[in-house]
N, C-alpha and C positions, 0 to 999 in steps of 0.2 A: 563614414566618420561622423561621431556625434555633435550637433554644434554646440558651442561654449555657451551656456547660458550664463548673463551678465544678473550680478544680482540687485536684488530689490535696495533701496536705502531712504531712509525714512527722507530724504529732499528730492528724492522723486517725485514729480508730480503725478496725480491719476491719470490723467492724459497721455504722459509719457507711457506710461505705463500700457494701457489699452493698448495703442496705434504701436509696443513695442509687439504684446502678444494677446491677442482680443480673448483669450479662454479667462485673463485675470479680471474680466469682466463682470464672470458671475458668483466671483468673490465678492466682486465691490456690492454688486445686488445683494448678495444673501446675508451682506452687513446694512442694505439699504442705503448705500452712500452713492450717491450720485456721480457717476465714472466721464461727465462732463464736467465737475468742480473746478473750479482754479484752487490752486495754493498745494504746498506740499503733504507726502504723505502722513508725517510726526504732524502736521495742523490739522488734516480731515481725523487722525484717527483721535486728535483730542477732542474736539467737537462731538465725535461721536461717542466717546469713552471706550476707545478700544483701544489696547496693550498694541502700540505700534510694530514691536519685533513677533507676537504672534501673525499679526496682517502681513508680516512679512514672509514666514514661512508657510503662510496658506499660499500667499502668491508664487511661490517659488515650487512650491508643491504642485502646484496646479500645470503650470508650465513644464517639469523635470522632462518628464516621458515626450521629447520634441519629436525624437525618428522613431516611426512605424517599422515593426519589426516586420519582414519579408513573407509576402502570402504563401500560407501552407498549402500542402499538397489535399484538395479535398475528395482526389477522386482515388485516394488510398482508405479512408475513412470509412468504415462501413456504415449506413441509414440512419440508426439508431444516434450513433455520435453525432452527423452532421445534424441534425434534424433537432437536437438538443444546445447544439454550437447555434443556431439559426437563431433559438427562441432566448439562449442567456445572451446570448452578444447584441444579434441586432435588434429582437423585440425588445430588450432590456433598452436597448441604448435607446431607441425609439421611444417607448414609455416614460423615460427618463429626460432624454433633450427634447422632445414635442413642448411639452407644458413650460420650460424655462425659454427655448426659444419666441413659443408663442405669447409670453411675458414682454420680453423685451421687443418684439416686434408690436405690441400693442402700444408700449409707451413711446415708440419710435415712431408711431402713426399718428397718434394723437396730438405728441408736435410738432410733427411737417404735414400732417394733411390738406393745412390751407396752401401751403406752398411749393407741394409733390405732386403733382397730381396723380403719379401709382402707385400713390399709398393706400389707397381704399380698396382698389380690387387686387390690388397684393396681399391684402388683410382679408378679403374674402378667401383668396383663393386656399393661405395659408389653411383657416377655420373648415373650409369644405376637406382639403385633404387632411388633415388632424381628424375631423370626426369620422369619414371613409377609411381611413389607416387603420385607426384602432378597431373596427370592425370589421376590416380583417384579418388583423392579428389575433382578434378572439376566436374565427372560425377557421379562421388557421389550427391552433394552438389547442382547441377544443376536436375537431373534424378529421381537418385534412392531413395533418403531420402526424396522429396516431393511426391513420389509418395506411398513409404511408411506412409507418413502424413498423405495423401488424404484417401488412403484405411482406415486406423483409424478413421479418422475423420467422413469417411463416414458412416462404423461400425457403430460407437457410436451412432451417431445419427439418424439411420434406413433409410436411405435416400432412396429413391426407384430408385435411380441413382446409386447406391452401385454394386448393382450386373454389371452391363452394364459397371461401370469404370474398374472391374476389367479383364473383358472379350476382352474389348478394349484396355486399355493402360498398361496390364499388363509386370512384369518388370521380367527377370531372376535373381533372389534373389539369388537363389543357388549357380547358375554360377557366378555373383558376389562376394560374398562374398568366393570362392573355389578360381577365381583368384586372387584374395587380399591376403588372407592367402598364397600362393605357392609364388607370390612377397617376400612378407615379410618375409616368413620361409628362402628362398634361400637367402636373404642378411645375413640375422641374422646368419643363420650358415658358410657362408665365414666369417664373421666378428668373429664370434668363433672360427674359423680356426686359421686363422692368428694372432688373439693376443693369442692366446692357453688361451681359454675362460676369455678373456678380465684382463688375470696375466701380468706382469711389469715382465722385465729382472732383475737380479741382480743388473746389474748398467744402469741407463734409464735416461735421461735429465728430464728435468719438460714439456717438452713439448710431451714426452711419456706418462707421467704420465696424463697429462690433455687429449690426444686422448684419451686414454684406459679409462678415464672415461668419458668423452663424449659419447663415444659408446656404456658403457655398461648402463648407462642413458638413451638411444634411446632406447635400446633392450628393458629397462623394460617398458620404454610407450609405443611402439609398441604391444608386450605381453600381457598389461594391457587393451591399444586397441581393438585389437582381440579377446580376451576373452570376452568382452562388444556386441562384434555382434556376436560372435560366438555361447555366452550362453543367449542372449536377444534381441539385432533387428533382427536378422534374422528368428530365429525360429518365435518371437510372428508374425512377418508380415506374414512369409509362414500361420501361422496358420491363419491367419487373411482372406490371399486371400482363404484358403479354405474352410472357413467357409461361405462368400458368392457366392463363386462357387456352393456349396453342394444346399444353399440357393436357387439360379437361377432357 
């Protein structure tokens, strides 16, 4: 069942708003309006000169889509598909929420660093896996995922060039896919650490409230990530190359 989403109304406060759904969040950022303000929504948007009932249906926008729709079947998929589902969905989303994330997690440091003290190596930790991520997402995306395609491709269609590609341009799948996981397990558990599994203090700003769900947002597509190559690209291609190995 879908749940009822309550709608925005210009005497909402920003506050309300966040702590109701932290994604309206980077509405209020990409207008630059401050999503700790006091006063209501028809006061910040005249302050800032924005059409109130627009701000209202970005925010409503943002929020619509609340229930994830039911994991597909990926071990029906053949290489090719999944392998392209990988690079629009999760690199996408990763490219895409890394840099607004690591925005708001910077101004969220900046003013609790004197009085958090796991804001600083949470902010390291985030910056170290943000710049290891995307490298390798590019030797993914450039290397390992077309070569994983080729081998398929080549499979399928009995190629007698099949055995020979895989002898020569064959790729460390294992090792791959072993360092990716140990990356992303070591963030994901600082990031547990430090917010004591992604829980709110007693009394926390909105702008706590919207990290700690940012984060814990990342954790589950990360998770959801892994699990995709852990229990499906990686096994079927090993099995892939050893099937025309065997063949050779």
């Amino acid at each position: 069942m879908h749940q009822k989403l309550l709608p925005v109304l210009p005497t909402d406060t920003v506050q309300e708003l966040v702590h109701r759904d932290y994604r309206m969040a980077a509405v209020f950022h990409r207008h630059e309006m401050a999503y700790c303000a006091d006063g209501s929504l028809a006061l910040l948007c005249d302050r800032h000169g924005v059409a109130v009932d627009e701000l209202r249906e970005e925010l409503e926008n943002v929020t619509r889509n609340s229930m994830p729709p039911p994991p597909p079947d990926y071990s029906s998929w053949d290489m090719d598909f999944l392998v392209k589902y990988l690079v629009k969905v999760y690199h996408g989303y990763f490219r895409r929420r890394l840099p607004e994330i690591s925005a708001l997690l910077t101004g969220f440091i900046k003013e609790n660093e004197e009085t958090l003290a796991y804001c600083t190596p949470m902010g390291r930790a985030f910056k170290k896996m943000e710049l290891q991520l995307f490298g390798q997402l590019d030797v993914k995306e450039h290397t390992i995922y077309p070569y994983i395609t080729r081998v398929a491709n080549a499979l399928n269609s009995d190629a007698s060039y099949a055995r020979l590609l895989v002898r020569t341009l064959r790729k460390p799948l294992a090792d791959v896919q072993q360092k990716s996981e140990m990356l992303l397990a070591e963030f994901l558990s600082e990031m547990r650490l430090h917010t004591t599994g992604y829980s709110l203090l007693s009394e926390h700003c909105s702008s706590h409230s919207v990290v700690v769900a940012c984060l814990r947002e990342l954790d589950e597509q990360m998770n959801e990530y892994l699990l995709i190559e852990r229990t499906e690209l990686y096994p079927r291609a090993i099995q892939m190359e050893k099937r025309l190995l065997e063949e050779a």
